[in-house]
N, C-alpha and C positions, 0 to 999 in steps of 0.2 A: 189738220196739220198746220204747224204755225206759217205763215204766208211767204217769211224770208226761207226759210227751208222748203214750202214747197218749188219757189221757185230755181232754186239749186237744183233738189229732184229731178224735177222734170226736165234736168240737161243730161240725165244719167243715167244711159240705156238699162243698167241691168234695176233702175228702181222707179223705172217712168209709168208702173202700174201701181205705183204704191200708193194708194189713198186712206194709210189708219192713220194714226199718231205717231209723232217720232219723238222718241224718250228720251229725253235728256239725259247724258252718263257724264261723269268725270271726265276731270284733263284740266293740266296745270295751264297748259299755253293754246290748245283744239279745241276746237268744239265737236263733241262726239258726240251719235245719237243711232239709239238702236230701230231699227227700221224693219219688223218680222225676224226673218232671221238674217239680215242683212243689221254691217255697223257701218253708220259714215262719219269721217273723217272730216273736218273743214280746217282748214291750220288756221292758227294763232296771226295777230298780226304781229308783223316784225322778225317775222320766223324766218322766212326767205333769205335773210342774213347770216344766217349759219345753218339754215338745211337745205341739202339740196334734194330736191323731191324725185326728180327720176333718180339717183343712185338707190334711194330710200324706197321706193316703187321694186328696184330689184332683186333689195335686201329680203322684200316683206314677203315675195315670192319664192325668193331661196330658202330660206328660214319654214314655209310653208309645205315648200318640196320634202325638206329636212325630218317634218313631222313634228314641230316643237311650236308650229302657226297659226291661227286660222286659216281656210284658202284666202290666197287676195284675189279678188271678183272683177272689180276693175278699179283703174288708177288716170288719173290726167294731172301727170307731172306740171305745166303748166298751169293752172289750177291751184295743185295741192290737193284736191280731191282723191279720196282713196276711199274704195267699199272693201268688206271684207265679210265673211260668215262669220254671223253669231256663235259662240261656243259656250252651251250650259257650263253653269259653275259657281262659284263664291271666289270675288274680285279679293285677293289678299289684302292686307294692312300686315302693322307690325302686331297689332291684335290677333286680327285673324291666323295668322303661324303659329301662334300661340291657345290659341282656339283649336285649328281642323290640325288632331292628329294624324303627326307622318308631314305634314306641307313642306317643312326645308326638309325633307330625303325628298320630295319629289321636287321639288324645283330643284335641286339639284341633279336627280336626274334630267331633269328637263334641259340644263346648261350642258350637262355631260353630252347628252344625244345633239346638241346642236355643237359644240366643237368636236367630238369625235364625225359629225355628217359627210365630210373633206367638201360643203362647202366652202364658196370660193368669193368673198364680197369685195365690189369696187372701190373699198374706201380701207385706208390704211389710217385706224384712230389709234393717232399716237397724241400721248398725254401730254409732253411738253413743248408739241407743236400748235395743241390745241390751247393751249395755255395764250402761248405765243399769240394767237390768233384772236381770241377772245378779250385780252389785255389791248391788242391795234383797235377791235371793235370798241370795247369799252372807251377809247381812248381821244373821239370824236362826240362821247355821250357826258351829260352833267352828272355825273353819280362818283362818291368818293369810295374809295379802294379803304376796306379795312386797314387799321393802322399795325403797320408791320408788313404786311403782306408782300411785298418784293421784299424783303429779309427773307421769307419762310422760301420764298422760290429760292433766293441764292442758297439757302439751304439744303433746298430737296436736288440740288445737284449732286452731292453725295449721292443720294436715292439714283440720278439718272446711270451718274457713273459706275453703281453696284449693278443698277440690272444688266447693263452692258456688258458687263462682266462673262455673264451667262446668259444666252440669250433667250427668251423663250420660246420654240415654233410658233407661229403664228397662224391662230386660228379664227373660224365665223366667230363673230363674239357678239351679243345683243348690246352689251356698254352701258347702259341705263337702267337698271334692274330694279329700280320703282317695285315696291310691294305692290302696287294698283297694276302693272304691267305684266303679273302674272293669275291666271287667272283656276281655279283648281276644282276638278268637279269632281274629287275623292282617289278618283282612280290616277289619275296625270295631272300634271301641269302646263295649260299651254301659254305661252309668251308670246304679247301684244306690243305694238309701236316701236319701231326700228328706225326711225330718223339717224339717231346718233350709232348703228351697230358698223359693226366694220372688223377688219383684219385685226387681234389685237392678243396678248397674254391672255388667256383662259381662266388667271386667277385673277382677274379684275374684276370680272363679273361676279366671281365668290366672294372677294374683298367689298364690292360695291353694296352685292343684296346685303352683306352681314351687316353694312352702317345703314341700307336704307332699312331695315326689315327690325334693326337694333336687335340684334342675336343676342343673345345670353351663350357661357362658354359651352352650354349643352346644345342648345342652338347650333352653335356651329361645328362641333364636333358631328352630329348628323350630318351638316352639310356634307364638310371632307370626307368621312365614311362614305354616305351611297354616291360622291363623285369617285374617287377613289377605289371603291370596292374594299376600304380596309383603313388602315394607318397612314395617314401622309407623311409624306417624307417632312425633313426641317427647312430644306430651300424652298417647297412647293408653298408651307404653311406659311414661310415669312414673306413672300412672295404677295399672298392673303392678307398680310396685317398692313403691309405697306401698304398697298393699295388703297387699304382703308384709309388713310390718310389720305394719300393723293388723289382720290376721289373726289374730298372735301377739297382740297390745293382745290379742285376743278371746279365741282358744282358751285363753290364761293362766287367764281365770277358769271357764270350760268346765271344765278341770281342777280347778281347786281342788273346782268343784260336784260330781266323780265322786269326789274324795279328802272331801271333810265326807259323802256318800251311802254312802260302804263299799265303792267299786269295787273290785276285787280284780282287775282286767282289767292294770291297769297301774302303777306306781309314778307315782301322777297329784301329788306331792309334788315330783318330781325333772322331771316333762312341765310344767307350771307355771314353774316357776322357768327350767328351759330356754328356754320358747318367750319369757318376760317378758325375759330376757338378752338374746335375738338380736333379738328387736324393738325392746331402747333399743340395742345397737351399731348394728341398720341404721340407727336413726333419727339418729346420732349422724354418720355418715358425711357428705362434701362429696358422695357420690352422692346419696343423699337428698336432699340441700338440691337438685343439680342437679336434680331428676327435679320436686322441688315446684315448682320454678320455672318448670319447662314446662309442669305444667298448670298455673299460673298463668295462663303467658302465654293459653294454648288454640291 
């Protein structure tokens, strides 16, 4: 076992007998590593900035209760440390959905059974305060804001004022639906890493998998059906599209905060200005407009 990892281990009751190898896994901002059947957790630097780990620590248990988690084993908010039970399977991509026959009806069931749970999470993730928040952050950092970008905010005011409109209940929500966050061993899907989950629309997480997972329109009509059990309504679906956009509004400056922190995970200069692109075309589309106007209507 490599020597900086072993010496983490060995501060951490439920893996202080473990002398195999730890397997290096994915993660854009963590360092993950699978350890028998235990996975550990080490956060990213610079995370601490916009995660807070004990609410995240409560999340990954309730979500676990829920039946949509692995157990969480142990956790030291302080730290950042978090174990959790291995779960056989195939890690998604926007490939893989497109590979393992049935995956968006089950991740979709898997979103459905976590906002139907009446779990009850310590964080209220709201979109335009997170904005809010990330923009102050960004805003002590050297990194340049795609051009136009506070234009598309003052825009997506319309957006705020239509949802407002009608509210949605507010439910568990995972928030970050990363294809690599869901993990599918044929029969279920279960969903991993709840940093960013919290109180929030139900169709965010549908809206978010469909742009991270790149859904095709059959794609996503499975989605809606097994969340649904049928036909979605036209508020529920545009609800869905919008998000798509504002997703992107979002993760834009998500990036730029891994690109000013030194990520080295990704080219978060060219993820930025991408996801900022497709979110002023969608928002530019006569689908858009259609979709705002049905939940307008409600």
């Amino acid at each position: 076992m490599q020597d900086d990892i072993a010496g983490i281990v060995a501060t951490i009751p439920p893996l202080a007998g473990f002398r195999g190898e730890a397997l290096r896994l994915g993660g854009l901002t963590n360092r993950v590593y699978r350890l028998g059947d235990h996975i550990l957790r080490i956060p990213g630097a610079g995370t601490e900035e916009y995660i807070d780990r004990g609410r995240e620590a409560v999340m990954a248990g309730a979500a676990a209760a829920a039946g949509v988690a692995p157990p969480l084993v142990w956790a030291d908010p302080g730290r950042g440390l978090m174990v959790t039970g291995f779960v056989e399977g195939v890690t998604l991509t926007p490939q893989g959905f497109r590979d393992q026959p049935g995956a968006p009806a089950r991740a979709a069931a898997a979103l459905a059974r976590l906002h139907r749970s009446g779990a009850v999470f310590p964080f209220r993730f709201e979109l335009f305060a997170m904005i809010d928040d990330y923009l102050r952050l960004l805003a002590g950092k050297d990194v340049a804001l795609p051009e136009g970008y506070h234009d598309v905010v003052a825009e997506a005011g319309e957006v705020r004022r239509v949802l407002a409109l009608h509210p949605a209940p507010l439910v568990a929500c995972h928030c970050d639906p990363l294809c690599e966050n869901f993990i599918d061993d044929g029969r279920r899907v279960w969903i991993v890493d709840w940093e960013y989950a919290g109180m929030n629309d139900p169709m965010w997480d549908l809206g978010d998998l469909s742009v991270e997972a790149q859904f095709d329109e059959a794609q996503e009509e499975a989605v809606l059906s097994a969340y649904f059990g049928g036909e979605a309504q036209a508020p529920e679906r545009g609800r869905m599209v919008i998000y798509k956009a504002m997703c992107d509004l979002l993760w834009t400056l998500w990036g730029l905060i891994q690109l000013a922190n030194g990520n080295l995970a990704d080219d978060f200069r060219a993820y930025a200005d991408g996801r900022f692109a497709r979110c002023r075309a969608l928002m530019g589309t006569a689908e858009f407009a259609r979709h705002l106007s049905a939940v307008a209507r409600g």
